[in-house]
TORPA-4810 file (N, C-alpha, C, O; in nm, 3 decimals):
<nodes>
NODE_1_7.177_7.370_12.219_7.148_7.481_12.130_7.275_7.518_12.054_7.381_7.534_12.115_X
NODE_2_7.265_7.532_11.922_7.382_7.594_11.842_7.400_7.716_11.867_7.326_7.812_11.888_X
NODE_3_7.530_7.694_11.861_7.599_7.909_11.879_7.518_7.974_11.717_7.438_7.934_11.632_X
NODE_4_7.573_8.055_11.737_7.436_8.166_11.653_7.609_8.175_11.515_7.730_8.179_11.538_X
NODE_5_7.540_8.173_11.406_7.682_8.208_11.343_7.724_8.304_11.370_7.668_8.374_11.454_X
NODE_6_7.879_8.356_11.287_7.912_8.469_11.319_7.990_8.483_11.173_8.045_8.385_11.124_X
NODE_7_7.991_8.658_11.086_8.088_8.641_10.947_8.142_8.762_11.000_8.095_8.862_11.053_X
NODE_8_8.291_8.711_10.960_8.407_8.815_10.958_8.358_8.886_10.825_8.297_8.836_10.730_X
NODE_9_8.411_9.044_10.850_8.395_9.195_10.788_8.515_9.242_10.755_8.600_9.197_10.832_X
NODE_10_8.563_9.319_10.668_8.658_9.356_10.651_8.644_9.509_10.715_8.532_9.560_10.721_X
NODE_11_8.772_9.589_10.767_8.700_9.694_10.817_8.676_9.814_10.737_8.735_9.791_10.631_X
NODE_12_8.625_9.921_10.729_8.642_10.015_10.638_8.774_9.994_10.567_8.796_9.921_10.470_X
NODE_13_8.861_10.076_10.636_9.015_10.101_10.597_9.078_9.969_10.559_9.200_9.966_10.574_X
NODE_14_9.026_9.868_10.517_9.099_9.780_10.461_9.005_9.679_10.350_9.020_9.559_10.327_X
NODE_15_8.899_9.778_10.290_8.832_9.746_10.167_8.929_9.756_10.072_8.988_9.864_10.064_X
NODE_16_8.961_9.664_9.995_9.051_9.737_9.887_8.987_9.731_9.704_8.902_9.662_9.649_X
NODE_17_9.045_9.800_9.674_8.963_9.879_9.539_8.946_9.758_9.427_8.843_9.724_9.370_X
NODE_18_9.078_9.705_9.415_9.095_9.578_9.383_9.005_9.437_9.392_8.957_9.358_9.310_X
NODE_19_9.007_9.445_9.502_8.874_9.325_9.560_8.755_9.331_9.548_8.682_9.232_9.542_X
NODE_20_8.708_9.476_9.542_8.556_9.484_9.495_8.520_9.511_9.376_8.414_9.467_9.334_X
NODE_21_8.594_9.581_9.304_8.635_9.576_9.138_8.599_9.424_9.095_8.500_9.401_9.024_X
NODE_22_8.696_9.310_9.147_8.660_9.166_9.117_8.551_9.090_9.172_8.499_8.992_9.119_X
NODE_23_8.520_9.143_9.288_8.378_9.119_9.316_8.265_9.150_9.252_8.167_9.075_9.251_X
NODE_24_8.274_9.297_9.177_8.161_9.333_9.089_8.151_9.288_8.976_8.048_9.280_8.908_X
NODE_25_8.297_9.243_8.936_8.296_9.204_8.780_8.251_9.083_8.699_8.264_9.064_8.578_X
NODE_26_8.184_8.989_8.813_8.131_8.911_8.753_7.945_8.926_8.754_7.906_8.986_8.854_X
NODE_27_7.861_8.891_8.682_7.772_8.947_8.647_7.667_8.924_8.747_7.605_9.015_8.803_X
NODE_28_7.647_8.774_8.771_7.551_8.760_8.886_7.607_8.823_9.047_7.538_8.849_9.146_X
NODE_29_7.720_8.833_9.033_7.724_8.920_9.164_7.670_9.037_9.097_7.551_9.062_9.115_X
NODE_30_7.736_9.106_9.029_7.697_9.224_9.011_7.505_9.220_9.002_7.464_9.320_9.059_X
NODE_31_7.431_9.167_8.968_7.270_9.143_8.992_7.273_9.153_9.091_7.224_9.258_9.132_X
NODE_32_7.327_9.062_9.192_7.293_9.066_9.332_7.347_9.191_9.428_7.357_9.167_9.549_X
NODE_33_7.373_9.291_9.391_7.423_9.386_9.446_7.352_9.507_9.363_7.362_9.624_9.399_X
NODE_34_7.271_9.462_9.236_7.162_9.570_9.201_7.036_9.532_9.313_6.957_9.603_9.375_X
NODE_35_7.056_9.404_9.309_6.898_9.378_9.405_6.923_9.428_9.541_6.828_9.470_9.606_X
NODE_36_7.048_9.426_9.592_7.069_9.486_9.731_6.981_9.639_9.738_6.864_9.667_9.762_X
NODE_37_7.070_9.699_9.714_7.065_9.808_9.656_6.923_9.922_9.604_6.895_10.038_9.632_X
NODE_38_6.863_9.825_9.524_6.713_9.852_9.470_6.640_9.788_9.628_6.587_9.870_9.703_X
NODE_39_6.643_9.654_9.662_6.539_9.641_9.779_6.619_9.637_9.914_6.553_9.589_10.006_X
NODE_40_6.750_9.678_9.950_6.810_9.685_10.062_6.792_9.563_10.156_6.767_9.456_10.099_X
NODE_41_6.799_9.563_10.252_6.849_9.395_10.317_6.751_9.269_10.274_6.628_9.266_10.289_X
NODE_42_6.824_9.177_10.223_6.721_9.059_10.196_6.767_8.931_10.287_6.856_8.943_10.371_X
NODE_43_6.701_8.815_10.265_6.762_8.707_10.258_6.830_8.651_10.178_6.775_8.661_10.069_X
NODE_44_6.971_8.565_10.167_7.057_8.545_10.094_6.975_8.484_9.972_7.004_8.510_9.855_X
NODE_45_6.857_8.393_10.015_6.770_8.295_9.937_6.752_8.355_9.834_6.765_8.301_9.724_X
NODE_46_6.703_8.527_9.859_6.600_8.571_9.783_6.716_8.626_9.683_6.657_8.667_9.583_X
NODE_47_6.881_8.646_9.664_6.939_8.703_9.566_6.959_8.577_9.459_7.000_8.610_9.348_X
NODE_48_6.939_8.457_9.481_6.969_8.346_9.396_6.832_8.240_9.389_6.845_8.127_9.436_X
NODE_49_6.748_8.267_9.351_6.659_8.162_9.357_6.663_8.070_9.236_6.649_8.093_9.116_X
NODE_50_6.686_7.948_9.311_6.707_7.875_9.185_6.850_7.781_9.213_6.874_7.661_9.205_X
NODE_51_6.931_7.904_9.252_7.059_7.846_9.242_7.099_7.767_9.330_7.060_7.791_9.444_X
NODE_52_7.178_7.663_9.313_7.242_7.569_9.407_7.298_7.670_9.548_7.320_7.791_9.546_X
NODE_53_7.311_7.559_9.683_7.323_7.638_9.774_7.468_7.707_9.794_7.509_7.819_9.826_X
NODE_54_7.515_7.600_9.765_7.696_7.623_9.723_7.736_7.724_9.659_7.816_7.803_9.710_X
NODE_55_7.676_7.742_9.506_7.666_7.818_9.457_7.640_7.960_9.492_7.685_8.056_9.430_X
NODE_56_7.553_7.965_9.609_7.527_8.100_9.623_7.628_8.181_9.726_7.670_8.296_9.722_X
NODE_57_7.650_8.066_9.824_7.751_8.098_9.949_7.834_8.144_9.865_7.858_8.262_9.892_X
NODE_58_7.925_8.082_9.718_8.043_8.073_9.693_8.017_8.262_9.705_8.071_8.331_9.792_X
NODE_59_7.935_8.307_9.609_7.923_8.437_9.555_7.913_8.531_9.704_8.009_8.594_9.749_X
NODE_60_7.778_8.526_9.768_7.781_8.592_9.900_7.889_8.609_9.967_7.924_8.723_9.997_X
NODE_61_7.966_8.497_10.005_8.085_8.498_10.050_8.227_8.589_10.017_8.312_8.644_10.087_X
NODE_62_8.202_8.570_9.868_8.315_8.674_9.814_8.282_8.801_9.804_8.363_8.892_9.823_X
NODE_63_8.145_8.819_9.770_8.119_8.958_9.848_8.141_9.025_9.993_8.187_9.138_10.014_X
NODE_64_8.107_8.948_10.073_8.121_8.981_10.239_8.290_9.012_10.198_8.331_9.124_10.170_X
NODE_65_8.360_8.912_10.202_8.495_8.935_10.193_8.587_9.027_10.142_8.701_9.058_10.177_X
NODE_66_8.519_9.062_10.058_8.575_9.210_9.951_8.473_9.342_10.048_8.488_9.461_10.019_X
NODE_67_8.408_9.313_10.121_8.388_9.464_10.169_8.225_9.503_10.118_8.155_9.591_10.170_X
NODE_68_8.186_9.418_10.008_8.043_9.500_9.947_7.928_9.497_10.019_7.830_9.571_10.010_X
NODE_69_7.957_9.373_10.114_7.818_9.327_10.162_7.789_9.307_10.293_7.789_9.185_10.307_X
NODE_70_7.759_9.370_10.420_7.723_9.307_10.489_7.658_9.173_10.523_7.572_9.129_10.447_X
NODE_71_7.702_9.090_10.658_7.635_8.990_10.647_7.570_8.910_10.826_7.640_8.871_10.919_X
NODE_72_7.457_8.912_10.818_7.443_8.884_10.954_7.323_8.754_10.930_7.255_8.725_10.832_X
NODE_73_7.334_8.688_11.075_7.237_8.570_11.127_7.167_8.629_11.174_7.187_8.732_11.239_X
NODE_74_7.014_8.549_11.137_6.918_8.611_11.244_6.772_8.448_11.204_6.683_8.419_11.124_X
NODE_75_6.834_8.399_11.320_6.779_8.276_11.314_6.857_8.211_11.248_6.979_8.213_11.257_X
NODE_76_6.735_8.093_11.116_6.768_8.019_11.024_6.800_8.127_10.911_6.873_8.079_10.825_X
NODE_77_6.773_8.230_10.893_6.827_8.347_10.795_6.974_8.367_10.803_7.048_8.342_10.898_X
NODE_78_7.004_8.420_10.679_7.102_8.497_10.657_7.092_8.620_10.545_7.097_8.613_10.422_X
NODE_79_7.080_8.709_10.612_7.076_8.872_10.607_7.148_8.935_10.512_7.257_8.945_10.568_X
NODE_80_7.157_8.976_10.425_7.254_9.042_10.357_7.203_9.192_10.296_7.094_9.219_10.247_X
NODE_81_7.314_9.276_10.315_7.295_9.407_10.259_7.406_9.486_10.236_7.513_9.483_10.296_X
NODE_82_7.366_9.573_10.124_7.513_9.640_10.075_7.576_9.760_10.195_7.511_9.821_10.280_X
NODE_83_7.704_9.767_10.169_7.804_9.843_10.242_7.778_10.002_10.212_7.845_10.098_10.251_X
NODE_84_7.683_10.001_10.146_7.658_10.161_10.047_7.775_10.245_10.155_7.887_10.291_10.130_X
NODE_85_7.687_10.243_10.294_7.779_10.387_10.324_7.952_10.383_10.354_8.025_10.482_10.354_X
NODE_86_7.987_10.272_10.374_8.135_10.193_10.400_8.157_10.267_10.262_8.220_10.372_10.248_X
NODE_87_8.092_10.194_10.162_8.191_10.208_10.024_8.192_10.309_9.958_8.251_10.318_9.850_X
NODE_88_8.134_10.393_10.007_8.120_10.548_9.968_8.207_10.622_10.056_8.250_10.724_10.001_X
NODE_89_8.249_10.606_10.180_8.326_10.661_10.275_8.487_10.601_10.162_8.569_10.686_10.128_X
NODE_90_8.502_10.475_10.126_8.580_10.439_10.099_8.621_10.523_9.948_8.714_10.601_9.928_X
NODE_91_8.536_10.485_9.872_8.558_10.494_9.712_8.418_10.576_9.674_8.333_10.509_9.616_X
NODE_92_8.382_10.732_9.705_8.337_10.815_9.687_8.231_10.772_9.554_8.290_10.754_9.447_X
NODE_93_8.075_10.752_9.553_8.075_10.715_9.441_8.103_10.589_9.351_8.075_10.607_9.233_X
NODE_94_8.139_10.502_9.375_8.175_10.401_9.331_8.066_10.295_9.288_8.080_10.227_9.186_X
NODE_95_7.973_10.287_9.358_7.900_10.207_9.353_7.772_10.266_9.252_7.716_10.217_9.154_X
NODE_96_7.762_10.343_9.296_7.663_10.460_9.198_7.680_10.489_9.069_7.606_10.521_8.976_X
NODE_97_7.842_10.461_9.091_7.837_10.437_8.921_7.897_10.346_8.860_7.941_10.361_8.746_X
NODE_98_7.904_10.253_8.918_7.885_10.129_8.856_7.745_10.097_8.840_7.700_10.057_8.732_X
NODE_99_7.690_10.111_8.925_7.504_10.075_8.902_7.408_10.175_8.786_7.318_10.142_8.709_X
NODE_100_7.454_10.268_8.805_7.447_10.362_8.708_7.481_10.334_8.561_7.458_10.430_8.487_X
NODE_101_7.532_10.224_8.501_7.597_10.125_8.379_7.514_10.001_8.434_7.506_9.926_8.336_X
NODE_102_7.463_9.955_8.517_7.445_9.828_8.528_7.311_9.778_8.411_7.217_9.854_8.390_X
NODE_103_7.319_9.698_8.371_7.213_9.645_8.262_7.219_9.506_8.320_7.319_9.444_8.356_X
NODE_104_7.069_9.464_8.322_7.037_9.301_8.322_7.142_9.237_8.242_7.177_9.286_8.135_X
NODE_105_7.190_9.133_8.286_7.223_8.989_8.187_7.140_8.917_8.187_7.102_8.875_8.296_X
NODE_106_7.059_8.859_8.035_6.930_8.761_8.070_6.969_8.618_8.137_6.883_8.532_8.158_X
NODE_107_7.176_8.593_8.183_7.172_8.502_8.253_7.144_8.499_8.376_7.079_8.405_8.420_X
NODE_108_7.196_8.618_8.473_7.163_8.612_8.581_7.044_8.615_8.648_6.935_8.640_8.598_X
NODE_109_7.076_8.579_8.799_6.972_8.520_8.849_6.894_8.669_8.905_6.971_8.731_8.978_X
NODE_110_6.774_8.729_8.887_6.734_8.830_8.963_6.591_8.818_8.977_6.522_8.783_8.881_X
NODE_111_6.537_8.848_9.101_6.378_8.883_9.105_6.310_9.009_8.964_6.203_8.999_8.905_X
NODE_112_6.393_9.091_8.951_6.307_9.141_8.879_6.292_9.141_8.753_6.266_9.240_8.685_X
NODE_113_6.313_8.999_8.704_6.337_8.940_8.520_6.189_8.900_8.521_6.137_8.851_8.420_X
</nodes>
């Protein structure tokens, strides 16, 4: 039997403002962190459909890593959901208003195009 994965978290106190700033600033992350957000925990599948698998880790990944995203196993799944209350403890607001500006790009990848 395989060990169950496991993803390193950054902890509160060491989100930095910087890292999620560049995490948001590219557009399909930023989609995928409206879709968090609007439908709260998904499968990773369901923020990129379409997209190569690589492709999607690359993005998920740099999210988890910057602090935005939770990320857990559960099975053959992988779980993902935003940090809302982390990043609000952190950066008051932050996310709210960035989403609050957020507009579709007709490139990115989202369920609700």
């Amino acid at each position: 039997m395989a060990a169950a994965r496991t993803y390193q978290h950054p902890e509160v106190d060491e989100i930095a403002l910087s890292r999620v700033l560049f995490a948001l600033s590219e557009p399909l992350r930023l989609a995928m962190v409206h879709a968090l957000a609007t439908r709260g925990e998904v499968d990773s599948i369901e923020l990129g459909p379409g997209l190569p698998r690589t492709t999607l880790t690359h993005h998920t990944s740099l999210l988890r890593e910057s602090g935005v995203v939770f990320v857990r196993a559960a099975g053959r799944k992988c779980l993902i959901k935003l940090r809302t209350d982390d990043l609000d403890a952190r950066f008051p607001g932050l996310i709210d208003t960035v989403l609050a500006g957020y507009e579709p790009d007709s490139g990115a990848a989202e369920d609700d195009q």
